[in-house]
N, CA, C and O atoms as a GROMACS GRO file, in nm:
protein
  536
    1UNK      N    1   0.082  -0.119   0.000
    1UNK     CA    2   0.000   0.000   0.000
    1UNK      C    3   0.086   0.125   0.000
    1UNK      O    4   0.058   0.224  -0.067
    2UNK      N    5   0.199   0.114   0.085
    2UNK     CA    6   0.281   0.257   0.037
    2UNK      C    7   0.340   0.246  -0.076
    2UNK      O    8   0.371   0.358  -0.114
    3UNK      N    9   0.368   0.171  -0.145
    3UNK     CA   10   0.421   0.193  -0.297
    3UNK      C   11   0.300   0.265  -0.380
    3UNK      O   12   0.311   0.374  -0.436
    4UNK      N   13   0.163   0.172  -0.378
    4UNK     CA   14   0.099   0.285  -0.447
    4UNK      C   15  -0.021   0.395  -0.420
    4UNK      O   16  -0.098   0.452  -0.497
    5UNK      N   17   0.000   0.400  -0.273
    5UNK     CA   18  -0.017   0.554  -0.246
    5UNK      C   19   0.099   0.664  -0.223
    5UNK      O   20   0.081   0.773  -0.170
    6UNK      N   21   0.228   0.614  -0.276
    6UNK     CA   22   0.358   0.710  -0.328
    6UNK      C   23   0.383   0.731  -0.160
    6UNK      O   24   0.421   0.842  -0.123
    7UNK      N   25   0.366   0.640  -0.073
    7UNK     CA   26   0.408   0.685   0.076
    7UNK      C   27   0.560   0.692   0.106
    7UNK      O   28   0.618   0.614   0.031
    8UNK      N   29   0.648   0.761   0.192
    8UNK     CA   30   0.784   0.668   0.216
    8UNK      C   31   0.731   0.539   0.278
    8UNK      O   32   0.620   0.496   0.308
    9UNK      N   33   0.890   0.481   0.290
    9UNK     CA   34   0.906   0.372   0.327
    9UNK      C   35   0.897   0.331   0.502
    9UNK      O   36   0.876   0.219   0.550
   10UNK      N   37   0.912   0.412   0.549
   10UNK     CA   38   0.896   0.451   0.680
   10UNK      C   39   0.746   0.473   0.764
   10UNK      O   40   0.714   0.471   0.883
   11UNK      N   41   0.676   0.495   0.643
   11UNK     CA   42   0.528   0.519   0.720
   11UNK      C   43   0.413   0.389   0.807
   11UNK      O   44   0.326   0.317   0.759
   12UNK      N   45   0.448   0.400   0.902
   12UNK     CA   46   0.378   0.323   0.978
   12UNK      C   47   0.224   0.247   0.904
   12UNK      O   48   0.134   0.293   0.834
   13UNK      N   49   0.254   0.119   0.960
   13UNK     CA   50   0.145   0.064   0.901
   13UNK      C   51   0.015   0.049   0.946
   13UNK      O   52  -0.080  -0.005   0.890
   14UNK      N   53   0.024   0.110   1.062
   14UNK     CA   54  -0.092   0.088   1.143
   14UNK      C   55  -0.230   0.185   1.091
   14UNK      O   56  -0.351   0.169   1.103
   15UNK      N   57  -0.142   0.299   1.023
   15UNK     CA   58  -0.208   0.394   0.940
   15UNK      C   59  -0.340   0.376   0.847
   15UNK      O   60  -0.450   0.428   0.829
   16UNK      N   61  -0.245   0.247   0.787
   16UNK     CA   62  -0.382   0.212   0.668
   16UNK      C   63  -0.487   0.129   0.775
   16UNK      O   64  -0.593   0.132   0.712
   17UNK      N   65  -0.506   0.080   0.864
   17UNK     CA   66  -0.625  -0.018   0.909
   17UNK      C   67  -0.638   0.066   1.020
   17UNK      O   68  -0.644  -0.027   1.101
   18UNK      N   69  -0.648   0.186   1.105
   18UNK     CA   70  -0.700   0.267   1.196
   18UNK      C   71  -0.853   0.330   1.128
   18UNK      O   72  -0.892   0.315   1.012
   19UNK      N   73  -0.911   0.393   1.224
   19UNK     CA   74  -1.051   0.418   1.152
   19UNK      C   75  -1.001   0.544   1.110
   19UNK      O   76  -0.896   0.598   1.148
   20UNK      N   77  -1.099   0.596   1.015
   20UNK     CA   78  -1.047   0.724   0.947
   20UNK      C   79  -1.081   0.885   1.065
   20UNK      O   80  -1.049   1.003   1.064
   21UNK      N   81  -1.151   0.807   1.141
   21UNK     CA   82  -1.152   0.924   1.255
   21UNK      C   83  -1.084   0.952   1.354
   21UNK      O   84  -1.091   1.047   1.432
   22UNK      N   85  -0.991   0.829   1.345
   22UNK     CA   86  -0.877   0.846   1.430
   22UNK      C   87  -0.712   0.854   1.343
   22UNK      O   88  -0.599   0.810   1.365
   23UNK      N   89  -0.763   0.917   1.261
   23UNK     CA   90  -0.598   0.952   1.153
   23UNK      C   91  -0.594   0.846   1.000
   23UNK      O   92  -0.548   0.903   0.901
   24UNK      N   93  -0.632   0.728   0.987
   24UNK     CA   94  -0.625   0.624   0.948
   24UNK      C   95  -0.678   0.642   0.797
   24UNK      O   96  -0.711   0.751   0.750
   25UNK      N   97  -0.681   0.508   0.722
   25UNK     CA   98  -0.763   0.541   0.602
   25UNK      C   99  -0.838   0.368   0.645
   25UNK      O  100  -0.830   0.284   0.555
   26UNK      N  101  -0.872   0.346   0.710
   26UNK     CA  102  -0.953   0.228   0.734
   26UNK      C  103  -0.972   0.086   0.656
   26UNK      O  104  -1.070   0.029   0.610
   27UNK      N  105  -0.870   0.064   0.661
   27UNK     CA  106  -0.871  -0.059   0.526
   27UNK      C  107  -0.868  -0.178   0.690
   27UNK      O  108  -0.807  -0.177   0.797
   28UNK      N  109  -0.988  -0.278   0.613
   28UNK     CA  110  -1.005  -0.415   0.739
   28UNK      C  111  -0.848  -0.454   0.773
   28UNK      O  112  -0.763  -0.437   0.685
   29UNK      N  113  -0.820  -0.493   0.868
   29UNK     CA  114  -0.684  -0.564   0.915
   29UNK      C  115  -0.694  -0.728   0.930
   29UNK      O  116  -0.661  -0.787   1.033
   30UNK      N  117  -0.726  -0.767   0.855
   30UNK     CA  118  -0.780  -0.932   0.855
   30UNK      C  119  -0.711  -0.980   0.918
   30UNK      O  120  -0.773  -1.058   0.990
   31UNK      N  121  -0.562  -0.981   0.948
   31UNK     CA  122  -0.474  -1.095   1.046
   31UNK      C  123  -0.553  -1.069   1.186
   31UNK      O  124  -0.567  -1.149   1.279
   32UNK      N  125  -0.596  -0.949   1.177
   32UNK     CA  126  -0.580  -0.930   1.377
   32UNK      C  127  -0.777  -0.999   1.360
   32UNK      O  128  -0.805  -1.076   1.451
   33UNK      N  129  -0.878  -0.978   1.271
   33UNK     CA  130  -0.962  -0.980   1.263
   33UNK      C  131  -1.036  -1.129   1.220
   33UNK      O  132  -1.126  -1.180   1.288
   34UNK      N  133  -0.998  -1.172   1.130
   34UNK     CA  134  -1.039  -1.290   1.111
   34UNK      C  135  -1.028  -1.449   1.211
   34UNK      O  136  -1.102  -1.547   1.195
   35UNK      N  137  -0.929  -1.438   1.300
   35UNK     CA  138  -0.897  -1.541   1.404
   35UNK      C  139  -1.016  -1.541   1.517
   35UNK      O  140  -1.078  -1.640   1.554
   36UNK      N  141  -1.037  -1.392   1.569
   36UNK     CA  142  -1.164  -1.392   1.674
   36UNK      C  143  -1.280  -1.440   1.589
   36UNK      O  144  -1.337  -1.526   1.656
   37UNK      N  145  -1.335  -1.426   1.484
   37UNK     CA  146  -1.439  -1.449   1.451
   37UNK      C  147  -1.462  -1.610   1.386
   37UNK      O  148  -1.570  -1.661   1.355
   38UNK      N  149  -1.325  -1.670   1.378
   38UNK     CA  150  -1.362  -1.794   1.350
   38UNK      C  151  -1.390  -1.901   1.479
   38UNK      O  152  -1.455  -2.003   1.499
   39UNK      N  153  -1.285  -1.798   1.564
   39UNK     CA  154  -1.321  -1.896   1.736
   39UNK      C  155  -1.430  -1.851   1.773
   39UNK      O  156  -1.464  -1.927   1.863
   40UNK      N  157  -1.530  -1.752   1.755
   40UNK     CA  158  -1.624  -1.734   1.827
   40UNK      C  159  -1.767  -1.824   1.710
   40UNK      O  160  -1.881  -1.868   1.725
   41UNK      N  161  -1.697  -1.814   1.631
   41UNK     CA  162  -1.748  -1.938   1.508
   41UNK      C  163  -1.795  -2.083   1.511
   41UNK      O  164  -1.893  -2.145   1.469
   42UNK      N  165  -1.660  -2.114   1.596
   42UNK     CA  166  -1.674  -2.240   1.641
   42UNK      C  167  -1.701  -2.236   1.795
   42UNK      O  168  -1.728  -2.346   1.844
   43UNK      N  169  -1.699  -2.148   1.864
   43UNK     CA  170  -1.799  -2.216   1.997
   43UNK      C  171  -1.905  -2.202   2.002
   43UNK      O  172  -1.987  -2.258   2.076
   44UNK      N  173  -1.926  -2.092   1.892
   44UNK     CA  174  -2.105  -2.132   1.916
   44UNK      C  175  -2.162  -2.307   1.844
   44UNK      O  176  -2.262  -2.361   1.891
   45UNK      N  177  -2.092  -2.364   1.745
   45UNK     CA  178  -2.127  -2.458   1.721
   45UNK      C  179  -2.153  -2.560   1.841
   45UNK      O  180  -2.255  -2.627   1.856
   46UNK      N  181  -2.042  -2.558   1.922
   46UNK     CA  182  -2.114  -2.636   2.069
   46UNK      C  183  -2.248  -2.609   2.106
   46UNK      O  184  -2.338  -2.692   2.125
   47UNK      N  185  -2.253  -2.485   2.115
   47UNK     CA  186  -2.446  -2.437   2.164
   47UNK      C  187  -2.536  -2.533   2.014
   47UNK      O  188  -2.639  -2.580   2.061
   48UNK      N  189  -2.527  -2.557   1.914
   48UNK     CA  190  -2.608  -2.639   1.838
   48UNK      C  191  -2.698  -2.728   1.866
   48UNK      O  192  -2.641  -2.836   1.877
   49UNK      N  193  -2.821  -2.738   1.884
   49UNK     CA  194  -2.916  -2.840   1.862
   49UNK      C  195  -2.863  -2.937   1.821
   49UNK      O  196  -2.898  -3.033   1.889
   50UNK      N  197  -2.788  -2.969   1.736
   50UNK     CA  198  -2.754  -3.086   1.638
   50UNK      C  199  -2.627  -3.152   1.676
   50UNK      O  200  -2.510  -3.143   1.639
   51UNK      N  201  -2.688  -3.218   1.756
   51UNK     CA  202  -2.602  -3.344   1.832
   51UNK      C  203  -2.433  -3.367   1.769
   51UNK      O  204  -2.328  -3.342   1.826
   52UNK      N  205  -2.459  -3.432   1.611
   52UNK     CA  206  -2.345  -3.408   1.509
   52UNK      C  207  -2.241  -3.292   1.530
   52UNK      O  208  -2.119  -3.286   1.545
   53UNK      N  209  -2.373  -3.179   1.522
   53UNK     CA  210  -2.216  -3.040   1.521
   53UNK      C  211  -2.181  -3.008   1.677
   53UNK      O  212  -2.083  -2.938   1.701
   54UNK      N  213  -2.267  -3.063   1.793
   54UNK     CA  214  -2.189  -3.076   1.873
   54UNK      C  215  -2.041  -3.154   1.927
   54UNK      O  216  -1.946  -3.111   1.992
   55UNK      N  217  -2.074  -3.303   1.862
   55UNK     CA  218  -1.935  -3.392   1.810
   55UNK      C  219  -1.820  -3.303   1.715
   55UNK      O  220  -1.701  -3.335   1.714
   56UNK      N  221  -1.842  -3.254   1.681
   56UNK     CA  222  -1.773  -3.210   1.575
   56UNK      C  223  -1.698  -3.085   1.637
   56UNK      O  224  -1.578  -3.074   1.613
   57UNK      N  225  -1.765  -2.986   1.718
   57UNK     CA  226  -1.715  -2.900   1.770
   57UNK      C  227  -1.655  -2.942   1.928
   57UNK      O  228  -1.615  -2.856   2.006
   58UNK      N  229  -1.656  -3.039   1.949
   58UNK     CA  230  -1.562  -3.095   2.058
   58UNK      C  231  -1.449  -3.205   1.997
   58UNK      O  232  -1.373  -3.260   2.076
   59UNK      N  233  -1.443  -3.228   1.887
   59UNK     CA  234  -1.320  -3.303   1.851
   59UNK      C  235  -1.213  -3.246   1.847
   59UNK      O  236  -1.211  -3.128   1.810
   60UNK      N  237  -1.105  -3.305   1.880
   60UNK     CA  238  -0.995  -3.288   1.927
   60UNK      C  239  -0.924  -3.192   1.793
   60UNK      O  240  -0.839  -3.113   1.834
   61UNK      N  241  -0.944  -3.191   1.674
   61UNK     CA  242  -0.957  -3.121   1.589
   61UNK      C  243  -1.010  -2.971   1.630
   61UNK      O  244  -0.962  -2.862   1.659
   62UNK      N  245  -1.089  -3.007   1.621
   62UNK     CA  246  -1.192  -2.846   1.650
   62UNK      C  247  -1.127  -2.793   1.735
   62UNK      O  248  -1.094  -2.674   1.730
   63UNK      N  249  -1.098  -2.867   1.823
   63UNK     CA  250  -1.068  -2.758   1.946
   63UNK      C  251  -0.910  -2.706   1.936
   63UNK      O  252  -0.868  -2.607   1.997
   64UNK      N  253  -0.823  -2.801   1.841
   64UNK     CA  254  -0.721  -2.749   1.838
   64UNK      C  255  -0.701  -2.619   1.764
   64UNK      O  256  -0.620  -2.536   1.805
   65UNK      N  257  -0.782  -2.597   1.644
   65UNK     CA  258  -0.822  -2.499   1.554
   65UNK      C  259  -0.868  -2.373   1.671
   65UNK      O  260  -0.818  -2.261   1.663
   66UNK      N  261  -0.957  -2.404   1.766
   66UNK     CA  262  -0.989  -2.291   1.780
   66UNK      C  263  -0.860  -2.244   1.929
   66UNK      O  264  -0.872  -2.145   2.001
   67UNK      N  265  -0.765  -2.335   1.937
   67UNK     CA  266  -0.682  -2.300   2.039
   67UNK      C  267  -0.569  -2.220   1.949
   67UNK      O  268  -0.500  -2.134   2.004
   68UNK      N  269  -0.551  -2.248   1.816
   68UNK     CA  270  -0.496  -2.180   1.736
   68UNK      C  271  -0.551  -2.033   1.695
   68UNK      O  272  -0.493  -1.925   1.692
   69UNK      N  273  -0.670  -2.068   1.669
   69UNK     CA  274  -0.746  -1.915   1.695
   69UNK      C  275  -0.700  -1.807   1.771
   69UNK      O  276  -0.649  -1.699   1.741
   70UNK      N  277  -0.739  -1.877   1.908
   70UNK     CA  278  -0.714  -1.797   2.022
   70UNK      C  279  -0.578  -1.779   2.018
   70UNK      O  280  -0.575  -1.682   2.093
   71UNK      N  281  -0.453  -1.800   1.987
   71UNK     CA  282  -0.335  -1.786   2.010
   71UNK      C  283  -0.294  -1.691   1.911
   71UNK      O  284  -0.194  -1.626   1.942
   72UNK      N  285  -0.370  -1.651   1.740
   72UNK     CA  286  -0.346  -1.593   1.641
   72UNK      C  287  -0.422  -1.451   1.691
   72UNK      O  288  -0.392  -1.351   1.627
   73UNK      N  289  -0.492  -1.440   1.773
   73UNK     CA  290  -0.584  -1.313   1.890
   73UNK      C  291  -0.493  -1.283   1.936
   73UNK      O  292  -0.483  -1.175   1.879
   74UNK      N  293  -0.402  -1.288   2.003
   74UNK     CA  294  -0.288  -1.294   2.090
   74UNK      C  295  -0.209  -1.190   2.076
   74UNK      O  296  -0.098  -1.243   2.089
   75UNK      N  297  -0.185  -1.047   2.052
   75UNK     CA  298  -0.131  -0.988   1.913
   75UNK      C  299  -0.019  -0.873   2.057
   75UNK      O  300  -0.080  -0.784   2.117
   76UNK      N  301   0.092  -0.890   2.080
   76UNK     CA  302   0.158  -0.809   2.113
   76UNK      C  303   0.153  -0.841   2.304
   76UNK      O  304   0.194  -0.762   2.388
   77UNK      N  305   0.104  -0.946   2.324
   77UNK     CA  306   0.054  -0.948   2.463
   77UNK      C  307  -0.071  -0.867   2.524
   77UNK      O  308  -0.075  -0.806   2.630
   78UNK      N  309  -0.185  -0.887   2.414
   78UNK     CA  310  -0.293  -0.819   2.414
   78UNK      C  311  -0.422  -0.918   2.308
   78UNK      O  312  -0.422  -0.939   2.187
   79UNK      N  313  -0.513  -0.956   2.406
   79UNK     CA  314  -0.580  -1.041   2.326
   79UNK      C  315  -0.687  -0.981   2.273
   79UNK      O  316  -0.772  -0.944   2.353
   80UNK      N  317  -0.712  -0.954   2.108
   80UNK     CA  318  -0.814  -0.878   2.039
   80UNK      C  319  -0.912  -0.974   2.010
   80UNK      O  320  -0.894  -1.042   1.909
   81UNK      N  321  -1.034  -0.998   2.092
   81UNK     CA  322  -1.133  -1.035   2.090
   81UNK      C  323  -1.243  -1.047   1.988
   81UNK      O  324  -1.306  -1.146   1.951
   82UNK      N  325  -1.251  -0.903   1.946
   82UNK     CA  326  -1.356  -0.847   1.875
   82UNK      C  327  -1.280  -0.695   1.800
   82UNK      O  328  -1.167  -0.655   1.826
   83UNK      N  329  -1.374  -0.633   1.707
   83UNK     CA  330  -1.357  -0.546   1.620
   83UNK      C  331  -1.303  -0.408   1.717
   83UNK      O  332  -1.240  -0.314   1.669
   84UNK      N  333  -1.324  -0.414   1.792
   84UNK     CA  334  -1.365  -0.278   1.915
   84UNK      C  335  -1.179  -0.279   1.936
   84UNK      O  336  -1.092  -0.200   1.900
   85UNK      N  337  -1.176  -0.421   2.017
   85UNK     CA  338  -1.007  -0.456   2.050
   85UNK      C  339  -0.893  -0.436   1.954
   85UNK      O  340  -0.779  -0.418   1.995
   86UNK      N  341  -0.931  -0.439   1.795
   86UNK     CA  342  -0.844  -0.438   1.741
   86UNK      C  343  -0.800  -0.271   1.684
   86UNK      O  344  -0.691  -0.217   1.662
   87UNK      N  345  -0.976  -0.214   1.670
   87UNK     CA  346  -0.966  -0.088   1.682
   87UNK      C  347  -0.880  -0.039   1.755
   87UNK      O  348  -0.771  -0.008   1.704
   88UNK      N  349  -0.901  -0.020   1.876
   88UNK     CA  350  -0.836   0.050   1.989
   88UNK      C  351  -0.652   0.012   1.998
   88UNK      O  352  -0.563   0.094   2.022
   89UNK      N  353  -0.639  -0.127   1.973
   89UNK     CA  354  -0.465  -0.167   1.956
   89UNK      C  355  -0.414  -0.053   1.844
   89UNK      O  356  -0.341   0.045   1.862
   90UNK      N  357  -0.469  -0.093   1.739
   90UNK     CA  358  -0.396  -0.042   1.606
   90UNK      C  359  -0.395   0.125   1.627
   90UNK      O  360  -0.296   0.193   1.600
   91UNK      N  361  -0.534   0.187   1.686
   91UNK     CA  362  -0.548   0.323   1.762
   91UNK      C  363  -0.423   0.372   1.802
   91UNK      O  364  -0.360   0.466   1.755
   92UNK      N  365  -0.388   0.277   1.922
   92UNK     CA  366  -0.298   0.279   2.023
   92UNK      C  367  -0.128   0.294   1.985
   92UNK      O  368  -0.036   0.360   2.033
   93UNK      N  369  -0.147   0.167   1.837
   93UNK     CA  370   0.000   0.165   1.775
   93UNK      C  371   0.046   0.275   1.722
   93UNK      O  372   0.167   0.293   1.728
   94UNK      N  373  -0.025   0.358   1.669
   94UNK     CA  374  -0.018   0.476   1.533
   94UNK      C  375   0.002   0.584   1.654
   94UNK      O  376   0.107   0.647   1.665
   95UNK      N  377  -0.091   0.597   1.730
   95UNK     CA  378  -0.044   0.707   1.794
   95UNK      C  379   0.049   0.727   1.901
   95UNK      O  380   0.043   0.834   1.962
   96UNK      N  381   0.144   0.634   1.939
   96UNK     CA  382   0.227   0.608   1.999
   96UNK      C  383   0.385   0.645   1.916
   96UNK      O  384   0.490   0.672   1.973
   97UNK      N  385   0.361   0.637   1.765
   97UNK     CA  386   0.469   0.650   1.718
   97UNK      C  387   0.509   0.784   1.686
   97UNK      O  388   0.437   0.836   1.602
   98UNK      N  389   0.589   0.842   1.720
   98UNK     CA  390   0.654   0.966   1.716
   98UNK      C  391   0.642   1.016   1.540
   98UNK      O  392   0.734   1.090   1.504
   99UNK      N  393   0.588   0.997   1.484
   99UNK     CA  394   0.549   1.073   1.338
   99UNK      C  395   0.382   1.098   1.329
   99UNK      O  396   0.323   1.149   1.234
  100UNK      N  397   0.315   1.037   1.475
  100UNK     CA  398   0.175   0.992   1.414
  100UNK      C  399   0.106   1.071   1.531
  100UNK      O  400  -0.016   1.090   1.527
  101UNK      N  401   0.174   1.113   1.625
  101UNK     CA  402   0.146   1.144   1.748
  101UNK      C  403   0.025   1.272   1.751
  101UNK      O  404  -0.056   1.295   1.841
  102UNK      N  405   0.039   1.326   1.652
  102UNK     CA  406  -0.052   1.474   1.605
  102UNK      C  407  -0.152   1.394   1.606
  102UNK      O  408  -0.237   1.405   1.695
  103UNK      N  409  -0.163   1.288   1.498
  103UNK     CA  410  -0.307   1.211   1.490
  103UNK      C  411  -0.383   1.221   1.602
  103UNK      O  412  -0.473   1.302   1.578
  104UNK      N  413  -0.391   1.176   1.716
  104UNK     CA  414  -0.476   1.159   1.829
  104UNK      C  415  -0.578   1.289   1.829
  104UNK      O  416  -0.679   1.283   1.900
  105UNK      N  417  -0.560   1.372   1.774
  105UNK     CA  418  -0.622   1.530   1.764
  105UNK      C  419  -0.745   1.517   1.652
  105UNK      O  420  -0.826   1.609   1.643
  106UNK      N  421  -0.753   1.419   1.582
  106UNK     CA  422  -0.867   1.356   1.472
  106UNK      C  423  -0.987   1.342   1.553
  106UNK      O  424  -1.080   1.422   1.539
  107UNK      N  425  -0.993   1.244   1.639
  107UNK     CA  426  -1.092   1.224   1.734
  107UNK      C  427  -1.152   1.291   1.759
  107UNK      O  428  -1.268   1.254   1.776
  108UNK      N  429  -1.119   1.438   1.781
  108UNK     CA  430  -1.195   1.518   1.802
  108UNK      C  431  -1.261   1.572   1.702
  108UNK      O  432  -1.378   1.609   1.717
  109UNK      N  433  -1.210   1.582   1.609
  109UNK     CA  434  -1.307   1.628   1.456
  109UNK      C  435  -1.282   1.522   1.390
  109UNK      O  436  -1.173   1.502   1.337
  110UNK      N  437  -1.407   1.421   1.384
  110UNK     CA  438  -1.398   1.296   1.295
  110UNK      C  439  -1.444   1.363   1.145
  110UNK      O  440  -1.459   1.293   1.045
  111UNK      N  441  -1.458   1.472   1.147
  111UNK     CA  442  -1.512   1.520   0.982
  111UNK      C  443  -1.391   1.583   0.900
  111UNK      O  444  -1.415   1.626   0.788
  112UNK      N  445  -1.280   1.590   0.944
  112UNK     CA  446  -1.154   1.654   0.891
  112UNK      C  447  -1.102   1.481   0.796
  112UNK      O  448  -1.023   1.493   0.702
  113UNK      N  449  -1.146   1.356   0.828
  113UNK     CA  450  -1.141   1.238   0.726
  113UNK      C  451  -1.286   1.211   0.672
  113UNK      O  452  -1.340   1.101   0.674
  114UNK      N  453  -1.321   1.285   0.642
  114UNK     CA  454  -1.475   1.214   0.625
  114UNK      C  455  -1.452   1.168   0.468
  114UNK      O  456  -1.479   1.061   0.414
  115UNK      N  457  -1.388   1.299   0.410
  115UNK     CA  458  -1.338   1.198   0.266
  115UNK      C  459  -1.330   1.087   0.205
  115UNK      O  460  -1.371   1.056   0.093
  116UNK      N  461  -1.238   0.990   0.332
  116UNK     CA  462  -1.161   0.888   0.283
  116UNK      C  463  -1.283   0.763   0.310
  116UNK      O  464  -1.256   0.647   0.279
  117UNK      N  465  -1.411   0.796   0.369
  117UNK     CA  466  -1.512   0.694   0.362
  117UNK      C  467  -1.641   0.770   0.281
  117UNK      O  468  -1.718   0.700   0.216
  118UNK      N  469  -1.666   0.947   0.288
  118UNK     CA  470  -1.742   0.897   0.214
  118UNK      C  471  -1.760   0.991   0.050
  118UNK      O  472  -1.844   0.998  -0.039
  119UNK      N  473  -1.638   1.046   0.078
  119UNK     CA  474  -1.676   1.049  -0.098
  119UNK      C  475  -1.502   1.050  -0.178
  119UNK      O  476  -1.446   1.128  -0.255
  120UNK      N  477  -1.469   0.946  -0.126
  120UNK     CA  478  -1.323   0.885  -0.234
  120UNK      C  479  -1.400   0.846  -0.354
  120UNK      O  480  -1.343   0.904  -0.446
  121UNK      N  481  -1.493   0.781  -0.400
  121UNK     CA  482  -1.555   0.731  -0.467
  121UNK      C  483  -1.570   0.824  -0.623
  121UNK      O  484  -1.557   0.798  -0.743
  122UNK      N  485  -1.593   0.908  -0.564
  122UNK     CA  486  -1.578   1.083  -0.633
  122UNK      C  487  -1.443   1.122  -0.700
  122UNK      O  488  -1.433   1.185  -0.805
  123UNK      N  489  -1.351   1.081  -0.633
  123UNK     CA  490  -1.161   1.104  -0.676
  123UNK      C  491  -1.130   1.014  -0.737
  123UNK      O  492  -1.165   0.898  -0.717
  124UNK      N  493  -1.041   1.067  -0.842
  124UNK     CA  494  -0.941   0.970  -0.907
  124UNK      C  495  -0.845   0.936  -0.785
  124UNK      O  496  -0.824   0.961  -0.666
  125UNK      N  497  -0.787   0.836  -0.931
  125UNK     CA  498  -0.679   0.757  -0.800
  125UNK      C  499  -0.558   0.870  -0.763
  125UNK      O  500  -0.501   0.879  -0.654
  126UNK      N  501  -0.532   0.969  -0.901
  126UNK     CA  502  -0.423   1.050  -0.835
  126UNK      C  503  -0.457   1.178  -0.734
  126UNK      O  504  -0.370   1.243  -0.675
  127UNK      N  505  -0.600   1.204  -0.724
  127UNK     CA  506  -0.640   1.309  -0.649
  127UNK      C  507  -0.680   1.247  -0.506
  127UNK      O  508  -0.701   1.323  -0.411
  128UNK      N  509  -0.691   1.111  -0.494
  128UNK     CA  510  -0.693   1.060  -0.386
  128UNK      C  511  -0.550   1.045  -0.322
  128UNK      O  512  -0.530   1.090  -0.209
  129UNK      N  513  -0.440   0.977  -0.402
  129UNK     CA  514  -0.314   1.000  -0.362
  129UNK      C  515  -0.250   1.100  -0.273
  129UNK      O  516  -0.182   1.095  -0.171
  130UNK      N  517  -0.311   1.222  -0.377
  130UNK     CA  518  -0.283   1.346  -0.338
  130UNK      C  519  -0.310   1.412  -0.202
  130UNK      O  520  -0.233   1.490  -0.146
  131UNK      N  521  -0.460   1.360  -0.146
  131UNK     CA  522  -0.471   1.400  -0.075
  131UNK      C  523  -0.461   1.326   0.100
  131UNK      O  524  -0.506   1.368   0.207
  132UNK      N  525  -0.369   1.182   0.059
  132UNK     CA  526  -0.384   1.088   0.134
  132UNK      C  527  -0.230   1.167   0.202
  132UNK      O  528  -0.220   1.207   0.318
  133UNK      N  529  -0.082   1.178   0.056
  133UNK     CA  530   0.046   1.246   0.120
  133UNK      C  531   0.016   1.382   0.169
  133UNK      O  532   0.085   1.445   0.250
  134UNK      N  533  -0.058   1.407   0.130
  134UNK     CA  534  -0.106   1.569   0.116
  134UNK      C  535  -0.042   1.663   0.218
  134UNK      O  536  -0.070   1.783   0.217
   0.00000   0.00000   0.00000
């Protein structure tokens, strides 16, 4: 993503998957995101009516998958649960870093990004560029 939004090489990555109201341009972070939702995936299959997907969600299989889950949650000595958790980490990462530190000042005017969710759609790719190094 920084090659072709012309970023340096240096620009923190936490940037692109923060919400856009907190500095960010909001792109999903699937590593931190997709692991909680497959373990919470598979324990509800235990709650099932259906005897079968209860076998199935207690096999020694299953459960290793979702102990892998839980360990791929695991992210820095901080376990991201849900969407909220990963928010707030990646929040946490960007504005901690000494280039990003101004960011935290977004929060307070979530309409100074309103752009980048709701009318990029409207920009070319180089006027979006533009206004991403800007």
């Amino acid at each position: 993503m920084r090659k072709w939004l012309c970023l340096p090489h240096d620009t923190h990555t936490a940037i692109f998957y923060v919400k856009a109201r907190d500095g960010g341009l909001e792109v999903p972070r699937l590593r931190y995101l997709i692991s909680p939702m497959k373990a919470r995936r598979m324990a509800k299959m235990e709650e099932s009516d259906d005897p079968v997907m209860q076998v199935v969600a207690t096999s020694p299989t299953s459960l290793g998958a979702r102990r892998k889950c839980a360990q791929l949650a695991n992210v820095a000595g901080r376990e991201l649960s849900n969407s909220a958790d990963v928010r707030e980490f990646l929040s946490s990462q960007l504005h901690a870093s000494v280039y990003c530190r101004q960011l935290r000042q977004h929060e307070q005017a979530p309409q100074v990004n309103r752009w980048i969710t709701d009318g990029s759609v409207l920009l070319s790719g180089w006027d979006y560029i533009q206004y991403v190094t800007g």
